[in-house]
N, C-alpha and C positions, 0 to 999 in steps of 0.2 A: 504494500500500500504506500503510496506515494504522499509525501505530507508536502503541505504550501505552508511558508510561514510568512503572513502579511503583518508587515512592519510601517505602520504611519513615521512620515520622517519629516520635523519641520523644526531648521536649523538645529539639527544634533550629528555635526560632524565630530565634536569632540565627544559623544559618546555613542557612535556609529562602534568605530573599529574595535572596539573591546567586544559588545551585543553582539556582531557581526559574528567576531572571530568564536565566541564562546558558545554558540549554538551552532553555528558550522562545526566545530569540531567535536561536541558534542551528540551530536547527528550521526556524523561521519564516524565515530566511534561504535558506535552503538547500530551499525548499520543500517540504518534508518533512509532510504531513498529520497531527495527533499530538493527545494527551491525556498532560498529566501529571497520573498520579497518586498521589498522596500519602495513605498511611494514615496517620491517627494515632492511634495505638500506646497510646491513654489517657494522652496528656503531661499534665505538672504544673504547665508552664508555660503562656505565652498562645501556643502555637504556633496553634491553630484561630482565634485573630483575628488575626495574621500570613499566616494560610495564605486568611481574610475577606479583608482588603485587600487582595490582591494578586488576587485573582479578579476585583476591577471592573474591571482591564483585563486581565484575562488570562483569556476564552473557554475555552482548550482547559485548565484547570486547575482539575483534580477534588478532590473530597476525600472520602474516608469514613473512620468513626471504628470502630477495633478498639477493644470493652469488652474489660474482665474478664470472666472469668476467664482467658480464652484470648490474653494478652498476653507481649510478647519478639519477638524477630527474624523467626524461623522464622513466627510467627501470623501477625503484620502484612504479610511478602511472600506466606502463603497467601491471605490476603484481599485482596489486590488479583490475584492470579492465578486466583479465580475471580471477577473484576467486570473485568477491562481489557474495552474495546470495540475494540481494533487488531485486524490482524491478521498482528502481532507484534508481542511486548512485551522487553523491558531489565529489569533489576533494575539500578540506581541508588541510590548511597548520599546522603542527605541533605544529606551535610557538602564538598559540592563536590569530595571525594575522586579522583571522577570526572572527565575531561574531553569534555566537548561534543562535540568538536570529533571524538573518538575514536569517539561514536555515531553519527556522521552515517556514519563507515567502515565500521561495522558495519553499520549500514542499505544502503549501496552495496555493500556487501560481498553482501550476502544476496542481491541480486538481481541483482547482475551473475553469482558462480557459481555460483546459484537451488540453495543452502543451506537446509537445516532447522535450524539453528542457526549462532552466530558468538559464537566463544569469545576472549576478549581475554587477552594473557600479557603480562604487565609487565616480564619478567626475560629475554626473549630479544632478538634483535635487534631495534632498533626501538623498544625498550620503554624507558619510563624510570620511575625511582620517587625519591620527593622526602620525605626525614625518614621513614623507614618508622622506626620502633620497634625498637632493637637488639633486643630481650629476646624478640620476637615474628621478630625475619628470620631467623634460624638454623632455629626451631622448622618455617617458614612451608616453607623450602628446603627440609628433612630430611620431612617430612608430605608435602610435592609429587614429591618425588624418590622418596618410596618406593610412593606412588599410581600413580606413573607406571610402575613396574617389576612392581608387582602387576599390573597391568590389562594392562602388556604397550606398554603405548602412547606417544607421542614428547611429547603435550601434557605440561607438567609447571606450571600454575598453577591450576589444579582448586579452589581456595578462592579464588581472586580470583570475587567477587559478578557483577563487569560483566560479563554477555555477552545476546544479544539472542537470542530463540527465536521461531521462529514459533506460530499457533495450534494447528497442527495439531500440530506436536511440543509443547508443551506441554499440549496435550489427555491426547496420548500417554504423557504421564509420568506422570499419574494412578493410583491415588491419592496423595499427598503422606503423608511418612511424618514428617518432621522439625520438630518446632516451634522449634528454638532454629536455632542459624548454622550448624547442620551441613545445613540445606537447601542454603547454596551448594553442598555437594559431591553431593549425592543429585541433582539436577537434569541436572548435565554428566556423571555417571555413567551415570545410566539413558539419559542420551541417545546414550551411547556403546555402552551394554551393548544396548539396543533398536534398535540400525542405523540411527539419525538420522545425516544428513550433515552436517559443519558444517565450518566454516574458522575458522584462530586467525588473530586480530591483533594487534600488538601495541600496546598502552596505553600511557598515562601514569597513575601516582599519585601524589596529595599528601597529605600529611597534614591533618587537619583544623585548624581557626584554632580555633572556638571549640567549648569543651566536652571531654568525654573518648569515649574508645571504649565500649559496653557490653558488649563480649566478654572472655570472664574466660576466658584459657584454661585454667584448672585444671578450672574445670567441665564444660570441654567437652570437654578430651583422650576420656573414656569416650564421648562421645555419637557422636563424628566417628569412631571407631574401629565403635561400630556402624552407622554407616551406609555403610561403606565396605564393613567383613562383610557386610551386610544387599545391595548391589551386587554385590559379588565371588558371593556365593553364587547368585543372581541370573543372573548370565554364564554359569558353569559345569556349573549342576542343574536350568536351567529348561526347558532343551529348548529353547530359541524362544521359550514360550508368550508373551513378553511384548512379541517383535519388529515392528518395523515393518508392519505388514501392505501396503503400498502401494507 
């Protein structure tokens, strides 16, 4: 099985080549057949001659460039989720946030208990999280915990980005509604709302070395609120139409 790993990239040349190298070889260890790839997002920096070098030795590593108009989080993981050639793909943050070592679980994960998805949780057993953002963990807990109570269901990290889908379930999720970071939650909603199977595991996070975060939560409290509305209504009044068929 071939995995995609789609990496949103906006100005993170200084934390490219570390991400880069550390899942490439951790892939390639673990013989794992793979494509990373990396949208870049219209950075401002030199990340596409960063993202140049490091392709003369590294084969399975892609690049395409999201213009304007249609730039920010949500744009840059739509455009690599209609171009991944796996057959399953990751969303992957940049900034080595992620651990490697936690994908390679998810990929074993998927096909030892032949899952349509594989959801990572950072805050249960198992999970670890490293400088998370005071200002942002209260907010992150109260958002997750009341997701979880609306929808009825036991996952409760639903805004953590890392989890792995297959093609078919991501076909299935179609069409994409979210252009900003509320896509993280639209994704593991519909997959849940739609009857996709999946298993959580649990993660590691760290904080990132270099740079800031581009999520501004003030902007997005209203956005993540409607895509949550825009799921829950989805559950309850759709009848099926949008269920698994398979």
């Amino acid at each position: 099985m071939k995995l995609s790993v789609v990496i949103p990239a906006y100005n993170e040349a200084l934390n490219l080549p570390e991400t880069l190298n550390a899942f490439h070889e951790e892939l390639r260890d673990n013989k794992i057949e793979h494509e990373l790839l990396v949208i870049n997002d219209n950075s401002k920096d030199n990340t596409i001659e960063v993202i140049t070098e490091l392709q003369k030795n590294m084969p399975e590593l892609v690049t395409i460039f999201n213009p304007p108009p249609h730039n920010g989080f949500g744009y840059a993981i739509r455009k690599g989720l209609e171009n991944f050639s796996g057959d399953a793909v990751a969303i992957v943050m940049g900034d080595l946030s992620d651990d490697p070592k936690d994908l390679v679980k998810f990929y074993n994960t998927m096909l030892e208990k032949n899952v349509d998805c594989v959801f990572g949780d950072r805050w249960g057993k198992g999970g670890k999280v490293i400088d998370y953002p005071r200002k942002k963990l209260f907010l992150n807990r109260f958002v997750n915990r009341m997701i979880s109570i609306v929808f009825r269901m036991r996952y409760r990290d639903t805004t953590n980005a890392f989890k792995l889908y297959s093609r078919r379930a991501m076909e299935g999720l179609k069409p994409f509604m979210s252009p900003h970071f509320n896509l993280t939650v639209e994704l593991p909603l519909k997959a849940i709302v739609r009857g996709y199977s999946f298993a959580v595991v649990p993660n590691s996070w760290r904080n990132r070395k270099h740079g800031t975060s581009n999520l501004k939560i003030r902007e997005m409290g209203s956005r993540y609120f409607f895509i949550v509305l825009y799921c829950l209504i989805e559950k309850f009044f759709s009848r099926g139409d949008f269920k698994k068929k398979w």
